[in-house]
LUMTORLO-431450 format. One record per residue (C-alpha): residue in one letter; x, y, z. Coordinates in steps of 0.25 Angstrom, whole numbers, plus 5000, padded with zeros to 4 digits. Layout:
residues N
aXYZ ...
This chain:
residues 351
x583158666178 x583658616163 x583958476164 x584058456148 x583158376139 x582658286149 x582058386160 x581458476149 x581158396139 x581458436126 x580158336123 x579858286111 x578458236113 x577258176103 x576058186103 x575058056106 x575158016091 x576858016092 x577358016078 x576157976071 x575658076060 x574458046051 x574257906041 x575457796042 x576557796034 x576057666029 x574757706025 x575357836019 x576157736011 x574957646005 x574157776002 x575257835995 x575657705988 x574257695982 x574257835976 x575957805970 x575357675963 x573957765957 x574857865953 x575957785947 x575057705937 x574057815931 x575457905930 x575957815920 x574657815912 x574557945911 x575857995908 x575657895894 x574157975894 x574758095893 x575758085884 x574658005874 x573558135877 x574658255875 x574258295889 x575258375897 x574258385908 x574158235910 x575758235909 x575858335919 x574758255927 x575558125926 x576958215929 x576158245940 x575858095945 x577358065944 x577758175955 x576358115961 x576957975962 x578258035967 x577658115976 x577157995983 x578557905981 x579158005988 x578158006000 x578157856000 x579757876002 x579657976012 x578557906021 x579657786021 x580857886023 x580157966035 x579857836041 x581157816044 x581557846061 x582257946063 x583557916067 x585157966066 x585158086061 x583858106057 x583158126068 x581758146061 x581958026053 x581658056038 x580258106041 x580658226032 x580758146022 x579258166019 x579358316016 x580558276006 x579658205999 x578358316001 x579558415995 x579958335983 x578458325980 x578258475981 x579458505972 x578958405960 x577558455960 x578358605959 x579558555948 x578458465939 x577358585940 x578358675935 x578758585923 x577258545920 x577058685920 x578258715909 x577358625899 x575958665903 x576458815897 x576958755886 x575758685882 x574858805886 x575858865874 x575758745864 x574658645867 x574958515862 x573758415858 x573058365871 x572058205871 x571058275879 x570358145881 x571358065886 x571958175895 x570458195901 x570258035903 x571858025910 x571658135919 x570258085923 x570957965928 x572058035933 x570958115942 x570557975949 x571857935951 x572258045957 x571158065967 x571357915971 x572957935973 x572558065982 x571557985989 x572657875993 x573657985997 x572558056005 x572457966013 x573957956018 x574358056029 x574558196023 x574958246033 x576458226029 x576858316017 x577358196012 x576158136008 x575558266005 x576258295995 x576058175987 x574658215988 x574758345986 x575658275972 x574158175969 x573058305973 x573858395963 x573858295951 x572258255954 x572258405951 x572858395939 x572058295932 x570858365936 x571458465929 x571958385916 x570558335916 x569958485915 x571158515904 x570758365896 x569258405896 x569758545891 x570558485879 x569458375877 x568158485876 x569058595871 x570258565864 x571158635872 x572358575873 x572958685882 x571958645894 x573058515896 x574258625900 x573258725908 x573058605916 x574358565918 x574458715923 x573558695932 x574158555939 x575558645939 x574958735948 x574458625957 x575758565956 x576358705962 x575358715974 x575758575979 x576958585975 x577358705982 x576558675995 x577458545997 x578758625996 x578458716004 x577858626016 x579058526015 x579858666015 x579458716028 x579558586034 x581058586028 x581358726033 x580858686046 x579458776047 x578358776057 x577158696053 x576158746045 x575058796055 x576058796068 x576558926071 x577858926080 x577459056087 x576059016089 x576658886098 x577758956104 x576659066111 x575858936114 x577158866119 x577659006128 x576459006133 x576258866141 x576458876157 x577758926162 x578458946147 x579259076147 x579859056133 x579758966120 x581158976110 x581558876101 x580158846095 x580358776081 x579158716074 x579358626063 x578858506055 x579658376055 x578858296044 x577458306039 x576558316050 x577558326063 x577858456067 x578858486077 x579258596087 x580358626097 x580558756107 x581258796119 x580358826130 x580858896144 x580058876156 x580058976168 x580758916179 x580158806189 x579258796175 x578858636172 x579558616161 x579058476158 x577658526159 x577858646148 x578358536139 x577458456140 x576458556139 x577058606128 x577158466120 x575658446123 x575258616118 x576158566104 x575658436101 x574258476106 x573958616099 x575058606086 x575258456083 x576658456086 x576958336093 x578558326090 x578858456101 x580158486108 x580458556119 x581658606126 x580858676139 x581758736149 x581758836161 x581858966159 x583259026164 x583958876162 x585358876156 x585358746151 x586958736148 x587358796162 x586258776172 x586258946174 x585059036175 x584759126164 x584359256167 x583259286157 x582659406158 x581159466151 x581059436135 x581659536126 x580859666124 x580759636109 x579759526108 x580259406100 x581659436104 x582159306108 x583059296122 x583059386133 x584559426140 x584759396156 x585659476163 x586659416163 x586859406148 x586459266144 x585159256136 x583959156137 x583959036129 x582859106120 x584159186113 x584459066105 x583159046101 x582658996087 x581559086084 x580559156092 x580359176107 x579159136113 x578859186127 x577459206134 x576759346130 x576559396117 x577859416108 x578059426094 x578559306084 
C-alpha cells in the first residue's frame, strides 16, 4: 500500500558525478577574466582608430567588443549569483541566474545589429571618406586578439549558456574583423569606400544569428521546454514499458540551468508490483540512456486512493487512444483524469 513519500519514494537521485557539470566555476572565472582584460584594452584603441580612419566598420567592430566585454561581465556575475545555495524560497538557488545573463547577451547582439544596421544603409547611400590602410592594419590586429580571447573562453565549460554566449559574443566579432580586413583591402586596392558599410552588413547578420539562437535557447529553458534532443514521449514509452509499469502521467521534462536537465512523473505499478525496484530502475534507465540525473518520481499502486485508503475500480483505458483516465463503476476516475499531459500505458498509442 501507499504509505506516502517515504515508502514510494518520490526519489531524487544523482548520478555518480552528483552536481558536478563540466570546468569549475573558478577556472571558468580565470578564463573569462583573461579574455574581459584583452578585450577591454585593444576596445579602447580601436574606438580612437576608428574614429581617426572614418571607419564605421571598425566602429561597429569596437560597438561590438563593448557588448563582448559585457557579455563576459555578466557571465562573471552570474557564475558568482548561481553559486549561491539554494535556500528559502529559492529552492534552485540562483542557478538561473546564468540564462539571465545568456538572454541579455542574446538581446544586445539583436538591439546593437539593428542599429549598426540603420548606419551601414546610410553609408551604402552616402559613403563617407574611409583610411583604408589604417582600417586594414586595426582589424588585422583585432583578428589576433580575437582568436586569443576565443581560445581563453574555449577553454571554460560551454556547456552552460551562460558562458556560450560570451563566446558566441567573441566568435561573432573574430568574424567581423575578418570581414573589415576584406572591406579595408577593398578600399585600399580599389577605392571603394562602400566596401566598409557592406561589411558592416555582413557582421549585422552574424550579429542576428547569435543573437536569435540565445533567445530562443534561454526562452525555452524560461517557458519550461523539454531539452533539446530529449523527447518526453519517447521516455514515457520507455518509462511504461519497464517490468510491472501499467501507466506513466505527469511526465514533465524540463531544464534547470545550462547543463542540468530535470524530470518528474507519476508512475502506477500493478498491485504486489516492487515499487522500490521500478524506481530505482527507472532512475538508473534516466541517468543511463538521457543524462538526467535530477529525476523524481511519485511511483504508486495502481488502484491506491492515497487520501482515503479505498480501492479504485479502474477499468481498460479509453477507447480513444491518448484520452487520459478511464471511469470505474462506481463513478470515480483514475488518478490519470488530472493528469498534465499525455498518458503513457504499455502498447502502442498515440501522443
Amino acid at each position: 500500500m501507499n504509505t506516502g513519500n517515504q515508502e514510494h519514494g518520490h526519489g531524487h537521485a544523482h548520478g555518480p558525478a552528483g552536481h558536478s557539470h563540466g570546468v569549475s566555476a573558478d577556472a571558468d572565472r580565470r578564463w573569462l577574466g583573461g579574455a574581459l582584460a584583452l578585450i577591454i584594452a585593444f576596445m579602447a584603441a580601436e574606438v580612437v582608430v576608428g574614429v581617426v580612419a572614418g571607419s564605421l566598420a571598425l566602429i561597429s567592430d569596437a560597438a561590438h567588443m563593448l557588448t563582448d566585454a559585457a557579455s563576459i561581465v555578466l557571465a562573471l556575475v552570474a557564475m558568482r549569483l548561481a553559486a549561491r545555495p539554494a535556500r528559502g524560497g529559492f529552492t534552485y538557488g540562483l542557478k538561473r541566474a546564468e540564462i539571465l545573463s545568456a538572454q541579455a547577451n542574446g538581446l544586445a547582439l539583436l538591439l546593437l545589429g539593428a542599429w549598426l544596421a540603420y548606419e551601414a544603409v546610410r553609408r551604402l547611400i552616402s559613403p563617407p571618406p574611409v583610411r583604408g590602410g589604417l582600417m586594414l592594419a586595426t582589424a588585422l590586429v583585432g583578428i589576433v586578439v580575437n582568436v586569443l580571447a576565443g581560445w581563453f573562453i574555449s577553454r571554460a565549460n560551454r556547456t552552460s549558456l551562460n558562458v556560450e554566449g560570451a563566446y558566441q559574443h567573441i566568435l561573432n566579432d573574430l568574424f567581423a574583423f575578418i570581414g573589415t580586413a576584406i572591406a579595408a583591402l577593398v578600399v585600399v586596392l580599389t577605392g571603394w569606400a562602400r566596401a566598409d558599410a557592406v561589411a558592416t552588413l555582413v557582421v549585422v547578420a552574424l550579429m542576428a544569428r547569435a543573437g536569435y539562437g540565445l533567445v530562443r535557447e534561454s526562452g525555452r529553458i524560461f517557458l519550461e521546454a523539454a531539452p533539446a534532443g530529449l523527447d518526453p514521449d519517447a521516455i514515457g514509452d520507455e518509462l511504461v514499458a519497464q517490468r510491472s509499469v501499467v501507466e506513466v502521467h505527469d511526465l514533465h521534462v524540463w531544464t534547470i540551468t545550462s547543463g542540468e536537465p530535470a524530470l518528474s512523473a507519476h508512475v502506477l505499478v500493478e498491485p504486489g508490483g516492487d515499487c522500490h525496484a521500478v524506481r530505482r530502475n527507472m532512475q538508473r534507465l534516466l541517468s543511463d540512456a538521457h543524462g538526467i540525473s535530477h529525476a523524481t518520481l511519485q511511483v504508486d499502486h495502481l488502484g491506491e486512493d492515497a487520501e482515503s485508503g479505498g480501492l479504485l475500480q479502474i477499468t481498460a483505458p479509453p477507447a480513444s487512444p491518448g484520452e487520459p483516465g478511464a471511469h470505474g463503476a462506481d463513478g470515480r476516475t483514475s488518478p490519470a483524469d488530472d493528469t498534465h499531459g499525455p498518458v503513457h500505458r504499455p502498447g502502442p498509442h498515440e501522443h
